[in-house]
C-alpha positions as CSV (number, residue, x, y, z in Angstrom):
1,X,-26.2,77.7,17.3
2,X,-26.2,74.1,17.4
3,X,-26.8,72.7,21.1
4,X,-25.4,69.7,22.3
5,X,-26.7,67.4,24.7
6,X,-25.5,65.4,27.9
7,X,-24.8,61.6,27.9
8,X,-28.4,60.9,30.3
9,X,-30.1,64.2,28.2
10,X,-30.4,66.1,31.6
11,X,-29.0,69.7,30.2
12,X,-27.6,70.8,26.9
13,X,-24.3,73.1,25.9
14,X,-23.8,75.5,23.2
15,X,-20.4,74.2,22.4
16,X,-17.8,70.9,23.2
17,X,-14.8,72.5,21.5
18,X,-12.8,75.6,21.3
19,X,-9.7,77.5,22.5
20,X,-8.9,79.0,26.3
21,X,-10.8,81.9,27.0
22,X,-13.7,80.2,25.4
23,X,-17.4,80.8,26.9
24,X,-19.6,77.8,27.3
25,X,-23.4,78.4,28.1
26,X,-25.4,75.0,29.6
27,X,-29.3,74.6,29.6
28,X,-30.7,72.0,32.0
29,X,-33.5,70.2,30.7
30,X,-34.8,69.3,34.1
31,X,-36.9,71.8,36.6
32,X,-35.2,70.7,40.1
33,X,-32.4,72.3,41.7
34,X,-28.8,71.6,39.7
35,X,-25.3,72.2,40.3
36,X,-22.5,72.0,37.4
37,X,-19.2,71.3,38.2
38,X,-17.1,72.4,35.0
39,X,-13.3,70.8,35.6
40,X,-13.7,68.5,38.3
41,X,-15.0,67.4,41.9
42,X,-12.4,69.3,44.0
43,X,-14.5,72.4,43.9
44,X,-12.5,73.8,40.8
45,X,-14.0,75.5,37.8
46,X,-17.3,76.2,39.4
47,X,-19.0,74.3,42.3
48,X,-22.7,76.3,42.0
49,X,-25.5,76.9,40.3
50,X,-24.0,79.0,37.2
51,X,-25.0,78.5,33.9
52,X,-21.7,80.5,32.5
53,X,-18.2,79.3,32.4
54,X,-14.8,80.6,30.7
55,X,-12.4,78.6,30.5
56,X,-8.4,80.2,30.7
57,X,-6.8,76.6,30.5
58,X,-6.2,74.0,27.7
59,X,-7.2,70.5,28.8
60,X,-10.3,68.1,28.3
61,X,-13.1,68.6,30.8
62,X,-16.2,67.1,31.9
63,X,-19.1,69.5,32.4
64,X,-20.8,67.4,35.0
65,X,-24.5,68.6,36.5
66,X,-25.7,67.0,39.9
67,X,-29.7,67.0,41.0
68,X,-30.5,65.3,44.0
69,X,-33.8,64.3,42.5
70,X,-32.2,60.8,41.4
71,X,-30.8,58.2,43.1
72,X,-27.2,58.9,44.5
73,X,-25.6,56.3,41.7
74,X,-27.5,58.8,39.6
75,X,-27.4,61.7,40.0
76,X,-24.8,62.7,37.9
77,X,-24.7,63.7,33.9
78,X,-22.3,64.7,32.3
79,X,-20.4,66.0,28.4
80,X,-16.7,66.3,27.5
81,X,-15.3,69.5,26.4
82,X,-12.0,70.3,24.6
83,X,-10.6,73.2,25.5
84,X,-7.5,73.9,23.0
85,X,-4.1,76.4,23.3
86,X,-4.8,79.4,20.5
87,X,-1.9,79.3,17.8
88,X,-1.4,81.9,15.2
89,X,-2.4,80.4,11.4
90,X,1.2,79.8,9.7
91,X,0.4,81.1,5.9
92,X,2.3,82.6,2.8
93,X,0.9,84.9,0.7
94,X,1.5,84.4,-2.5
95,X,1.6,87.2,-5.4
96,X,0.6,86.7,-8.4
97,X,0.4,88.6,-11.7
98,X,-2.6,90.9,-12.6
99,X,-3.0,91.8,-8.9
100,X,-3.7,88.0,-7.9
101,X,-3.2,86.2,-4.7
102,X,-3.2,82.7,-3.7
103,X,-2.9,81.9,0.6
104,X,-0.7,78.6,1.1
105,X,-1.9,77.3,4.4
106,X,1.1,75.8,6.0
107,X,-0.1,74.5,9.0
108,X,-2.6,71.6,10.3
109,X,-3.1,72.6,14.0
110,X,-7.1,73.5,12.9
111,X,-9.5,71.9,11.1
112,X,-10.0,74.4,8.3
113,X,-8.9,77.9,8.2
114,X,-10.9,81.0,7.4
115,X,-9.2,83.6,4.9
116,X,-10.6,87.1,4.3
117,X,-9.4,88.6,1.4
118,X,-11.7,92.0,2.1
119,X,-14.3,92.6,4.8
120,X,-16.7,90.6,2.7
121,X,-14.5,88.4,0.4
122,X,-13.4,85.0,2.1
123,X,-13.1,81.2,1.6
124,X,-12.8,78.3,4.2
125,X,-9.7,76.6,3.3
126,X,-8.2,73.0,4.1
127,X,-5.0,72.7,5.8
128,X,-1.6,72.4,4.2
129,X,-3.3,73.7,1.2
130,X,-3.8,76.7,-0.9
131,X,-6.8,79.0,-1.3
132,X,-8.3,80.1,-5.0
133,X,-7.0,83.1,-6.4
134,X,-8.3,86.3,-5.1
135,X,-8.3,89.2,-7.5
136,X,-7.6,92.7,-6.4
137,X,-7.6,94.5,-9.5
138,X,-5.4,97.7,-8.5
139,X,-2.4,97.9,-7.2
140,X,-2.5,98.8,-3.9
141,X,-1.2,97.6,-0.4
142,X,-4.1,94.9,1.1
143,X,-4.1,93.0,4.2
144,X,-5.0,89.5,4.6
145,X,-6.5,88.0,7.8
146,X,-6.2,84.1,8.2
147,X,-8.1,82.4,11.6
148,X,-7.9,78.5,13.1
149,X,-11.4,76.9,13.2
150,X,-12.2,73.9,14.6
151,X,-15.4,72.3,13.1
152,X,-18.1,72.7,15.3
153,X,-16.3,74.5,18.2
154,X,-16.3,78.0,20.0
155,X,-13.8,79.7,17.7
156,X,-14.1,83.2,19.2
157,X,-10.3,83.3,21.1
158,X,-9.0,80.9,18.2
159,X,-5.5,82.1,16.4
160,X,-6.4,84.8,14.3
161,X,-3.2,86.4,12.5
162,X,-2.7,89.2,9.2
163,X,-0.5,90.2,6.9
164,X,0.0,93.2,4.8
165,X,1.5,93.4,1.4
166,X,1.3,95.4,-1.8
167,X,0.0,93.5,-5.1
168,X,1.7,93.2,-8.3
169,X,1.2,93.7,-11.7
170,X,3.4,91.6,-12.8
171,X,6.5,88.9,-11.7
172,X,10.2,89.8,-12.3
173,X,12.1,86.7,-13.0
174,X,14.9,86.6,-10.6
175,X,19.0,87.0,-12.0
176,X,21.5,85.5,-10.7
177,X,24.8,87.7,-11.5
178,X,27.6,87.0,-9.6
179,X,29.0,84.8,-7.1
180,X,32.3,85.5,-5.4
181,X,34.4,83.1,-2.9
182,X,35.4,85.9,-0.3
183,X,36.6,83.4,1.9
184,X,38.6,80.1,0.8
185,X,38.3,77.8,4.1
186,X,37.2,74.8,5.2
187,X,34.4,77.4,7.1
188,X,34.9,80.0,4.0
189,X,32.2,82.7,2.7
190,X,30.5,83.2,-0.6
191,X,28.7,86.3,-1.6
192,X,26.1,86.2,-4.4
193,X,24.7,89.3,-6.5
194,X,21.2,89.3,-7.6
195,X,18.1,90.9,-9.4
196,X,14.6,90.6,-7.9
197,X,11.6,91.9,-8.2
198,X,9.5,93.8,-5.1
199,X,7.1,91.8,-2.9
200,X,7.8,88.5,-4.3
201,X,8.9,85.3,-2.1
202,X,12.2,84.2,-3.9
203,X,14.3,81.0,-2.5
204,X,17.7,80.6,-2.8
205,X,19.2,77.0,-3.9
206,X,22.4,75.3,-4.3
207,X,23.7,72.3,-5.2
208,X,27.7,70.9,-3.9
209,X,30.2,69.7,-6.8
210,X,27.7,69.9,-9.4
211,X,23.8,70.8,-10.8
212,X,22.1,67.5,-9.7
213,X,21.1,68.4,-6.5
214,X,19.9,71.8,-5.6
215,X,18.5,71.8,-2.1
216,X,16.9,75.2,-0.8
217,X,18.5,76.9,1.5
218,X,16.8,80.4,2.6
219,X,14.2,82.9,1.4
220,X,16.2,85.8,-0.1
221,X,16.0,89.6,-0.9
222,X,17.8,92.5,-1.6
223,X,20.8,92.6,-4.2
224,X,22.8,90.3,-2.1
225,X,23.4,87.5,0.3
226,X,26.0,85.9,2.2
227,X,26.6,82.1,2.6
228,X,28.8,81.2,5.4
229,X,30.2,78.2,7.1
230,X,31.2,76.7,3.6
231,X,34.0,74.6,2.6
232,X,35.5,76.7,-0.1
233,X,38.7,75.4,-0.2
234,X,37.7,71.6,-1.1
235,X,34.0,72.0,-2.5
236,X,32.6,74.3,-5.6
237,X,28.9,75.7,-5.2
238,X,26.0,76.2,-7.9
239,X,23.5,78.1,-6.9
240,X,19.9,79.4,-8.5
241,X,17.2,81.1,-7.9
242,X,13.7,80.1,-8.0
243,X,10.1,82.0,-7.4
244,X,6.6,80.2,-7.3
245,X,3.9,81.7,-10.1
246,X,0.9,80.0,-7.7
247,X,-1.3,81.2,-9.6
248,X,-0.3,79.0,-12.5
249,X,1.4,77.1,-10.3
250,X,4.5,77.1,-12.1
251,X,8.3,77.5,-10.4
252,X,10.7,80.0,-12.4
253,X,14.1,79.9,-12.2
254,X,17.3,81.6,-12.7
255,X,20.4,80.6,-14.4
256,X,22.8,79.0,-12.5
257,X,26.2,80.0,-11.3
258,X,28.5,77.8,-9.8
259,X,31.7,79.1,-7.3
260,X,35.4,78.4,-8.2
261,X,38.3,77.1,-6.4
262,X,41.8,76.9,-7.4
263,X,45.3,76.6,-6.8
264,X,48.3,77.7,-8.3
265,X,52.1,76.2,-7.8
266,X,55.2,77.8,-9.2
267,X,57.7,75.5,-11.2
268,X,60.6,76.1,-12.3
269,X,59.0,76.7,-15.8
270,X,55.8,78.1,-15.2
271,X,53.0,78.9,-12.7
272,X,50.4,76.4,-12.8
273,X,46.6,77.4,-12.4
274,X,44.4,74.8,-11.3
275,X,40.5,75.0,-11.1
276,X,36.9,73.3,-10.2
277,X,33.9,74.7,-11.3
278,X,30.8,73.0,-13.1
279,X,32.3,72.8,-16.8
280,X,28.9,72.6,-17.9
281,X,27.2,75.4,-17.1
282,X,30.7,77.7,-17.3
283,X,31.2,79.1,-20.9
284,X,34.7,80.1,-20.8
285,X,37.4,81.7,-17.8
286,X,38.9,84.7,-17.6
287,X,42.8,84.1,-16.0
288,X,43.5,87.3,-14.1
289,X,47.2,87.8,-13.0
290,X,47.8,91.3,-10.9
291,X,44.2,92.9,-11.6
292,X,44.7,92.6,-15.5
293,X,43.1,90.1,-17.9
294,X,45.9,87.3,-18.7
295,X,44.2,85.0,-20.9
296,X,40.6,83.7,-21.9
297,X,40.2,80.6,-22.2
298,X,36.6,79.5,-24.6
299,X,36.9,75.7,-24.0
300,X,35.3,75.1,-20.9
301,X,35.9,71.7,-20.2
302,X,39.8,73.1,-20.1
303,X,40.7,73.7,-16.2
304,X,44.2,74.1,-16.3
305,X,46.6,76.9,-17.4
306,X,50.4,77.1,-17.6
307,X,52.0,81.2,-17.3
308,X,55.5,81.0,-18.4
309,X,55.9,84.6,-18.7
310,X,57.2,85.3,-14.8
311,X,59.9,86.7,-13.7
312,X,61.9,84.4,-10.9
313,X,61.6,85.4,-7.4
314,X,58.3,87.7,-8.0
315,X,55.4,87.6,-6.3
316,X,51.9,87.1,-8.6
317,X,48.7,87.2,-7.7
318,X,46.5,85.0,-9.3
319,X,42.2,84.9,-10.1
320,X,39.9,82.4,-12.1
321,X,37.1,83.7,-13.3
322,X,34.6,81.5,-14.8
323,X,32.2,83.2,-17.6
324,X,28.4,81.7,-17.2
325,X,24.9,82.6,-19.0
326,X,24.0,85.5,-16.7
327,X,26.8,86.3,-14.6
328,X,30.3,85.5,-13.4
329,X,32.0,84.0,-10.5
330,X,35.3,84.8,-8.7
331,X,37.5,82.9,-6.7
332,X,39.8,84.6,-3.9
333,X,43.2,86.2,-5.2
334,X,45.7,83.6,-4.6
335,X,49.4,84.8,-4.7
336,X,52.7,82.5,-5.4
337,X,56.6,83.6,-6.2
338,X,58.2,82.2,-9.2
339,X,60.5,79.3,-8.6
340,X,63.7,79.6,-9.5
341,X,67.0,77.5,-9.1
342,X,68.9,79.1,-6.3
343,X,66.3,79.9,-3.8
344,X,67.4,83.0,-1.0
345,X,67.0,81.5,2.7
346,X,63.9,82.7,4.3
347,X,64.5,84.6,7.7
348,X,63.7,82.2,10.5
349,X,61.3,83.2,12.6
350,X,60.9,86.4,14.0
351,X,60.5,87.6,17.6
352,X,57.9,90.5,18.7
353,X,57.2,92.7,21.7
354,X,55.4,95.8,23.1
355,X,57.0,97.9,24.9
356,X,55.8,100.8,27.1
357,X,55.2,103.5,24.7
358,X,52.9,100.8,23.1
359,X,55.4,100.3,19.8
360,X,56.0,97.0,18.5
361,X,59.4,95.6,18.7
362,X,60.5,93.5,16.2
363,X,63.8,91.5,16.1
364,X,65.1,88.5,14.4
365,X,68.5,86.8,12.7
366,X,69.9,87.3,9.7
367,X,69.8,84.1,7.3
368,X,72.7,82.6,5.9
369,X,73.1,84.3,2.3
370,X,76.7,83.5,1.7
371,X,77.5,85.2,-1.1
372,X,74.1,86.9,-2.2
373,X,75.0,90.5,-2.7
374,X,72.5,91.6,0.1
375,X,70.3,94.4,0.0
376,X,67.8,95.1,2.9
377,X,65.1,93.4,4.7
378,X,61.5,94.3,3.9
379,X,59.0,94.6,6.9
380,X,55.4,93.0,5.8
381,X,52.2,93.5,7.8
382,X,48.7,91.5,8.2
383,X,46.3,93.7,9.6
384,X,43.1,92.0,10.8
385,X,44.0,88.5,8.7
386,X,43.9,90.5,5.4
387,X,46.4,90.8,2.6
388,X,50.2,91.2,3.3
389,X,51.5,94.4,2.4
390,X,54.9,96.0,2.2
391,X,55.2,98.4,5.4
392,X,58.7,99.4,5.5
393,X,62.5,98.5,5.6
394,X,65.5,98.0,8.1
395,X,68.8,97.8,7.5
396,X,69.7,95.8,10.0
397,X,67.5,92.9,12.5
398,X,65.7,95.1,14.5
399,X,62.3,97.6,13.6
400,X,59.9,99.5,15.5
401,X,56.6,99.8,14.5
402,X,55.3,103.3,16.0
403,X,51.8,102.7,14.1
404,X,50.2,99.8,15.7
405,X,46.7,100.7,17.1
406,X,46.1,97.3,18.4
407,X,42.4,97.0,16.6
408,X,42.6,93.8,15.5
409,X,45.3,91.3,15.2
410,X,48.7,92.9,13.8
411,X,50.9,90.4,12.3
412,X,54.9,90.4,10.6
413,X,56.8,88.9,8.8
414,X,60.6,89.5,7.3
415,X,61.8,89.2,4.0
416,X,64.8,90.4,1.9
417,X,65.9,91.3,-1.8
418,X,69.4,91.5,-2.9
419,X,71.1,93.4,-5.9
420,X,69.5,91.5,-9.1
421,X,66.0,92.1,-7.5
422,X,65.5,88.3,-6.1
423,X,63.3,88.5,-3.2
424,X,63.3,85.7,-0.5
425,X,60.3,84.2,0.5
426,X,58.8,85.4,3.6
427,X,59.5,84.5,7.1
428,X,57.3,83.1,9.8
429,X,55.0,85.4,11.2
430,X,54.8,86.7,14.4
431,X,52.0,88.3,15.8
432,X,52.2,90.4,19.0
433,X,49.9,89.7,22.2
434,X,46.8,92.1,22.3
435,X,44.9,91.7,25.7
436,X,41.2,93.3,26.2
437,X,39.2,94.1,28.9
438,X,36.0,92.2,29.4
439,X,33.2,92.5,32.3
440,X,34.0,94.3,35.3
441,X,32.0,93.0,39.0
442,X,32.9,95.6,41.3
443,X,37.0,95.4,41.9
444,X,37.0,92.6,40.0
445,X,37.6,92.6,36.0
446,X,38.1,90.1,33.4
447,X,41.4,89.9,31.4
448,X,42.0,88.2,27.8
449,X,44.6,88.2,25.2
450,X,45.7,86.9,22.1
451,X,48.0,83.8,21.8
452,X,51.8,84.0,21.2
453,X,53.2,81.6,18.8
454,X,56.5,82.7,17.8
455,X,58.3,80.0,19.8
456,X,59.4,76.9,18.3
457,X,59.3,75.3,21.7
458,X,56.2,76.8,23.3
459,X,54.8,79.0,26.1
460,X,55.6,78.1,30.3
461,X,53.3,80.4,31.4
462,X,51.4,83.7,31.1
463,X,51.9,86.5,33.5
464,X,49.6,89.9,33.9
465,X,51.4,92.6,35.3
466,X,50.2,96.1,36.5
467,X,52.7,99.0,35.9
468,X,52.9,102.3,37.4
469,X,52.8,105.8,34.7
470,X,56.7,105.4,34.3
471,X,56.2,101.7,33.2
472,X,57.6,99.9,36.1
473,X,56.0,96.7,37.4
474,X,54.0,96.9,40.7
475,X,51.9,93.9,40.7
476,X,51.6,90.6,39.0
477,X,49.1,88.6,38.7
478,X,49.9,84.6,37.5
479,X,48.1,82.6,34.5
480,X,47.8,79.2,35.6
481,X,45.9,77.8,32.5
482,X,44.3,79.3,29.2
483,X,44.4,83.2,28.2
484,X,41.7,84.5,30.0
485,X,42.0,85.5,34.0
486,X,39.5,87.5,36.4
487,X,41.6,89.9,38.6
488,X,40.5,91.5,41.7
489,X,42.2,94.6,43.0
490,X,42.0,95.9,46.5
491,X,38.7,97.6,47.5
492,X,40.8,100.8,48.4
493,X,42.2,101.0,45.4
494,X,41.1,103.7,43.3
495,X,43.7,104.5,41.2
496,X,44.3,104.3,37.2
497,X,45.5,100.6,36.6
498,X,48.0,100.3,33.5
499,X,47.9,96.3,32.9
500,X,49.8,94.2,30.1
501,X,50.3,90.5,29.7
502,X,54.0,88.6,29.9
503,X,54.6,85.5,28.3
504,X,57.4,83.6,28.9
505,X,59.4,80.7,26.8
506,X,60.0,77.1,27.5
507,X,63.9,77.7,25.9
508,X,66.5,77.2,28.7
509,X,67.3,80.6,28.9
510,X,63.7,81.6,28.7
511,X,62.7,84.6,26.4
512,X,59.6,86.8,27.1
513,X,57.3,88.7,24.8
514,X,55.3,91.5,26.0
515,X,51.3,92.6,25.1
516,X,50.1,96.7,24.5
517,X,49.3,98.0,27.2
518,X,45.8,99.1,28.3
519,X,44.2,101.2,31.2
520,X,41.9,100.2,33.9
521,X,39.3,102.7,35.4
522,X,37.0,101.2,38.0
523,X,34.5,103.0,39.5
524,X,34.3,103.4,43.8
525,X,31.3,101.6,45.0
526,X,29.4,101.7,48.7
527,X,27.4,98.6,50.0
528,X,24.3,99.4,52.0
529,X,22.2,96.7,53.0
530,X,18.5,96.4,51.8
531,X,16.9,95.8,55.6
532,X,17.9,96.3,58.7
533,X,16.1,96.1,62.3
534,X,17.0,98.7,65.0
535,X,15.7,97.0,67.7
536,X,18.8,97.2,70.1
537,X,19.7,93.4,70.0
538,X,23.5,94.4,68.7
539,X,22.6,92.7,65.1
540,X,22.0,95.3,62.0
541,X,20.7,97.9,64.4
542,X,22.6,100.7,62.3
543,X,22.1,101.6,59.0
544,X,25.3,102.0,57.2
545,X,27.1,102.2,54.2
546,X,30.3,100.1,54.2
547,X,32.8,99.9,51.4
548,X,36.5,101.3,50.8
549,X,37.5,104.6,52.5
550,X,36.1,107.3,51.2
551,X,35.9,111.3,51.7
552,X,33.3,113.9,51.8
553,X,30.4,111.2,53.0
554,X,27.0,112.3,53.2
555,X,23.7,110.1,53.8
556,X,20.3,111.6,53.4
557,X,17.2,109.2,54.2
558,X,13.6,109.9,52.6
559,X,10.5,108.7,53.3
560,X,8.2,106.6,50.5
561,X,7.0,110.0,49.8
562,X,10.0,111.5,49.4
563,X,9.9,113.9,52.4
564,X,13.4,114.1,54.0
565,X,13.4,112.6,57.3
566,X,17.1,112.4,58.4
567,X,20.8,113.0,57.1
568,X,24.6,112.6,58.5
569,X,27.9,113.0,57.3
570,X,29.2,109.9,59.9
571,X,30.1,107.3,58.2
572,X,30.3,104.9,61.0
573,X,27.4,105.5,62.5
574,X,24.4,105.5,60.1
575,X,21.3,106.0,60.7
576,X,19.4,104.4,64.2
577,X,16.3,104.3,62.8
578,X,14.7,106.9,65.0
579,X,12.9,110.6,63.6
580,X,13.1,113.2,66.4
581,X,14.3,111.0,68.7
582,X,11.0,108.6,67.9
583,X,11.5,105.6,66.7
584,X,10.3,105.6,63.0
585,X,7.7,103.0,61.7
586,X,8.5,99.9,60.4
587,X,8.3,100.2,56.1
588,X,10.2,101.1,53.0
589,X,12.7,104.3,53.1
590,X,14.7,105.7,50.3
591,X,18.5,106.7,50.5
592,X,20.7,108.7,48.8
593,X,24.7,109.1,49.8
594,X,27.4,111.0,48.2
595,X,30.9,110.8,48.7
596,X,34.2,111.0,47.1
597,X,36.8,108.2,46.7
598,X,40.8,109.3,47.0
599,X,41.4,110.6,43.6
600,X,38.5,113.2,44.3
601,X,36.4,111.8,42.1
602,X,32.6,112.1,43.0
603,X,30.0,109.7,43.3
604,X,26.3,109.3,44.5
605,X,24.1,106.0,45.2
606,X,20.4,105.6,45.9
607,X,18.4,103.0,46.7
608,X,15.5,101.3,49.1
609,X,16.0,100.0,52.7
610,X,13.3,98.1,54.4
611,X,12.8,98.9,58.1
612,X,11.9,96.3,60.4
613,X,11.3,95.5,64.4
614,X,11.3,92.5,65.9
615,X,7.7,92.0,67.3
């Protein structure tokens, strides 16, 4: 190996550069009596006569060698070594057809980087920079192993990283086949369909409002993927997908297939469908109305569409579905009720409760119809913000629900038909309060619940009350901001807690609404300290377990080898820190108790003490 050689020539090193954990080795080229002081003067990294250091710190260092044959001014000699922190090699391998590699170095934290294809096949490679192709001729599954070098340098404890993969014969062009707007928001959701090929590195692109500019966006596989955090409601998406042939270095690419938006208004002739898609790429749209076909429409650089044939008063349920080269894309189903003349009064808003057999209580008032022959009113429900869906029918202001499970939001609204078959349009919804149970710390346990927005005029306050098993209310605890609130029960309290939330209205004669209804368990726990000194000075000179009252108590103390050394049913008393009336050696003990709270349910604890005296 190469040897390099101090500033005044006095001793020589086998290397200046490398990472930490790095050996260096130092020669003097003088005969007297030499010491080497490797990373400083303060008697750190070697202060002696040894020719041998390791470095376990990244930094630049001055291997400095004093002889007392020169004169004190000098004496000294001294070299610079760079000591660097190991990182792994960041590289992509690249498959190519016929069984070909190429390594993309993607990284310039070395000066060249040392790729094995085999145990005797490799090539130095430049950073940020790809290696020749490598053939392996069968398929098979190969692994590639990629090291940091710095030129010159002790590279022995440099970044060494591998990868395994399986070669190819040949590259599957991706296919781009669908993409569907599950979620129309200014935060919405698209899902895309695909078809790719195995152990390729395919990206994912789009472009916002049109094809000129496709920006990546994430390394794909699979049969699908799901893009959120998208504004679906105002913006269209077109998306392709691309692979990298580096071999030839050539980039292939899908078709593209751009997302849809649309609206659609009822007039008092037709409903109008409204859409934005790329009208270049798009080869015709399929209008869906109610799951069936409607209409096709060939022209594509038509967006608009007119359906007179409704009936007024219905409900229709709307889809645009734009026809491209491989694939479609689908908007989200969009429902609207035929306009007609006279419209029925909606139901104003509705009112919800729970009460204590956890049912939902609806009421509301009956809208002003005059003289529409009135039939009944038709209960809708949202569960978990999904469709509306006909649930059932009252004939008069007040329903029940019996169903609610409470998994998820549950929301309502009224509507009515009358004789000819006009429906009104819905009501307002309301949506009942759902409180949950969060962290627990001992008798303390976190409360929060959904908001209540029935009320025209707003909430006053929030209010969690704890009932007894008949439903009455034995506690309450106040909400003085927010819908979240940490409560804290009484340490003797052991007992099942049956806990709702109250909110009441800011009307003048107020109105409350009431959450389900969930139960508290908390477990009955014992506090023993971790030290304690029996030395007789009246401070911690008991060991004992203090918490709420509890029954059948037991406390069994162990040495550190587990040999049982004393044990007490008092409570009060502890332990005194004495064996046979000796007083026990300071040190670590193990304890175990037992006891049962006031429900009779049972409980153990163990732990470590430490046992000290005051000297």
């Amino acid at each position: 190996m190469a040897q390099h050689t101090s500033i005044k020539g006095r001793f020589d090193i086998d290397y200046i550069k490398g990472c930490t954990g790095m050996t260096i080795n130092v020669t003097p080229n003088i005969t007297s009596a030499v010491q080497f002081f490797y990373e400083g003067f303060d008697g750190s990294g070697g202060d002696n006569t040894d020719f041998t250091y390791t470095y376990t710190t990244a930094g630049d260092y001055y291997v400095t060698m004093g002889s007392n044959d020169f004169d004190a001014e000098d004496r000294l000699d001294s070299i610079l070594v760079e000591v660097k922190e190991p990182q792994l090699p960041e590289f992509t391998i690249h498959n190519c057809a016929s069984h070909n590699v190429r390594v993309e170095i993607e990284d310039e934290y070395y000066d060249s980087y040392f790729v094995e294809f085999t145990t005797t096949d490799n090539e130095e490679v430049d950073p940020l920079s790809f290696s020749s192709a490598y053939n392996y001729g069968t398929q098979n599954t190969y692994r590639i192993d990629v090291s940091g070098r710095f030129t010159d340098a002790n590279n022995s404890t440099c970044g060494t990283d591998n990868e395994a993969f399986n070669s190819i014969n040949s590259i599957t062009n991706p296919v781009l086949t669908s993409v569907e707007t599950t979620n129309e928001a200014s935060d919405g959701e698209i899902q895309l369909g695909f078809t790719l090929g195995d152990d390729i590195i395919y990206n994912l692109e789009s472009s916002t409002n049109g094809t000129e500019n496709f920006e990546f966006g994430s390394i794909i596989t699979g049969a699908t993927a799901v893009i959120s955090e998208i504004n679906t409601q105002d913006d269209f998406y077109c998306y392709q997908i691309n692979t990298y042939d580096a071999c030839n270095e050539v980039a292939i690419l899908s078709d593209i297939i751009c997302s849809v938006y649309f609206d659609v208004n009822g007039t008092d002739q037709a409903n109008t469908i409204s859409w934005q898609t790329d009208t270049v790429e798009a080869e015709s749209y399929n209008i869906i109305r109610d799951g069936d076909l409607l209409v096709n429409i060939t022209n594509s650089s038509i967006v608009s569409y007119d359906d007179s044939q409704v009936i007024c008063n219905k409900e229709y349920v709307y889809n645009v579905q734009p026809i491209f080269a491989s694939g479609s894309s689908v908007s989200v189903d969009t429902a609207v009720i035929a306009n007609k003349s006279a419209e029925l009064p909606a139901v104003s808003y509705p009112a919800s409760t729970v009460n204590i057999e956890n049912d939902v209580e609806l009421t509301w008032g009956p809208p002003d119809t005059g003289e529409i022959p009135f039939r009944r009113y038709i209960i809708e429900r949202n569960i978990r913000d999904r469709s509306w869906r006909y649930y059932d029918s009252s004939e008069d202001t007040t329903f029940v629900d019996t169903e609610a499970n409470f998994i998820g939001q549950h929301a309502y609204r009224i509507r009515y038909d009358d004789d000819c078959g006009n429906l009104s349009t819905p009501s307002p919804s309301t949506i009942p309060m759902i409180i949950q149970q969060g962290g627990t710390r001992g008798k303390e346990v976190d409360y929060s619940w959904s908001k209540y927005e029935t009320w025209i005029d707003g909430i006053r306050n929030y209010t969690i009350e704890r009932l007894d098993e008949a439903g009455t209310v034995i506690e309450e605890f106040p909400v003085f901001s927010g819908r979240e609130k940490a409560v804290t029960f009484s340490t003797n309290d052991s007992e099942n807690k049956y806990i709702r939330v109250r909110a009441e209205s800011l009307n003048v004669i107020p109105e409350f609404s009431y959450s389900n209804i969930i139960l508290t368990e908390l477990n009955t726990t014992m506090f023993l300290p971790n030290v304690f000194t029996p030395d007789n000075d009246g401070l911690n000179d008991r060991f004992v377990a203090k918490g709420p009252k509890v029954f059948n108590f037991e406390l069994e103390v162990y040495s550190r080898w587990g040999a049982l050394i004393f044990t007490t049913t008092d409570n009060f008393n502890g332990w005194d820190g004495r064996i046979n009336d000796k007083e026990a050696p300071e040190g670590t003990y193990i304890y175990k108790i037992y006891f049962e709270d006031a429900e009779g349910r049972k409980y153990d604890q163990s732990g470590s003490m430490l046992l000290m005296r005051k000297g």
